[in-house]
N, C-alpha and C positions, 0 to 999 in steps of 0.2 A: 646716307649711312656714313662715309667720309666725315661729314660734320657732327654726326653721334659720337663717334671715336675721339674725335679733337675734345667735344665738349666734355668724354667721359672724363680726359687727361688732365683739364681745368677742374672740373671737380677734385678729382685727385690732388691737387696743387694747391686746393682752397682759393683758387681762382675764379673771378664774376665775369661775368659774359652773355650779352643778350642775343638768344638764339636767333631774333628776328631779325637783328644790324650786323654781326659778328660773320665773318666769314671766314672763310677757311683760313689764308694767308694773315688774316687778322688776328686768327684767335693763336693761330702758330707763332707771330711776331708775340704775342702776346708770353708766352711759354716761354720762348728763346728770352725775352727780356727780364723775365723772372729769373730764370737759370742762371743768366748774366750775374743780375744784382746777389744771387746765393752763392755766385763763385767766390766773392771776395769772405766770405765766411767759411764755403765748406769746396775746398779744391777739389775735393772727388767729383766735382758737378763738374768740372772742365772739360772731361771726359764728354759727360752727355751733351754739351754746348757743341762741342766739336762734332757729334754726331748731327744737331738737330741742321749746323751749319752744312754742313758734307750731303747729306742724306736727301736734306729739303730743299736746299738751295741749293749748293752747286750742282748738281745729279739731275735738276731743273727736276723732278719730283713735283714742284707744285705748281709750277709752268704748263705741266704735261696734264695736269689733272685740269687745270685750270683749260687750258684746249678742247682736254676733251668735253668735260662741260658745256662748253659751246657747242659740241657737235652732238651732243645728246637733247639738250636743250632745242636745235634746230630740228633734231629727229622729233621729237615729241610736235613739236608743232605742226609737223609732215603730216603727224596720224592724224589730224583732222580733215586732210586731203581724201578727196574722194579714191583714189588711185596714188597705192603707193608700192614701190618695189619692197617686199619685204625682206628682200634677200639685204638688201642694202645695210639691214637695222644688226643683223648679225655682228660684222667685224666693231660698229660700236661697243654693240654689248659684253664681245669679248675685252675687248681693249679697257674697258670700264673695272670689270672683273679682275685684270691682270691691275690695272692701279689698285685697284680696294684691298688687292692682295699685298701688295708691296709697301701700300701706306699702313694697315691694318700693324704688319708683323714690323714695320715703323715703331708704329704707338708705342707696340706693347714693349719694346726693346727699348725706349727712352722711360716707359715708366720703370720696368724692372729695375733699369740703373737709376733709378730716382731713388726707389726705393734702399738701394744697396747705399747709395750715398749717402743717406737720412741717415 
């Protein structure tokens, strides 16, 4: 779902991107670098550069997600264990929840300023 939201934001941007190779930090680098190259024509984009830098990268935001990743990723592989703590799968699922939430209202906050800046 993370990568739905990324890819809605590249359509919006008339951006290409293959859903099979492209991953998260890739298709975000990807955004950031457009943004970039649209600053030196429309300054109000400086704004949203500085968020995607602040928000995504320094906040480590896709560091965090990228971790947890891995730890959901090891959880799904568990469930094929005969025996598994299920309690364990909970605080994943939360913490999952709480990125999707924080990257989601992300999104929509860089494209709304896209939009305003257009």
């Amino acid at each position: 779902m993370l990568e739905e939201r990324t890819y809605r934001l590249l359509d919006h941007l008339g951006l290409s991107y293959n859903p099979r190779n492209d991953k998260l930090y890739e298709c975000l680098k990807k955004v950031s670098d457009y943004i970039q190259a649209q600053v030196n024509t429309n300054s109000n984009l400086d704004e949203v550069s500085g968020l995607l830098d602040c928000c995504f990268i320094k906040n480590n935001l896709c560091q965090d997600i990228q971790e947890w990743r891995k730890k959901r990723n090891d959880m799904t592989h568990d469930l094929a264990k005969q025996t598994i703590d299920y309690e364990s799968l909970h605080p994943i699922a939360i913490e999952g929840c709480e990125l999707f939430k924080k990257y989601s209202a992300l999104i929509m906050t860089v494209k709304k300023r896209i939009s305003k800046a257009e």
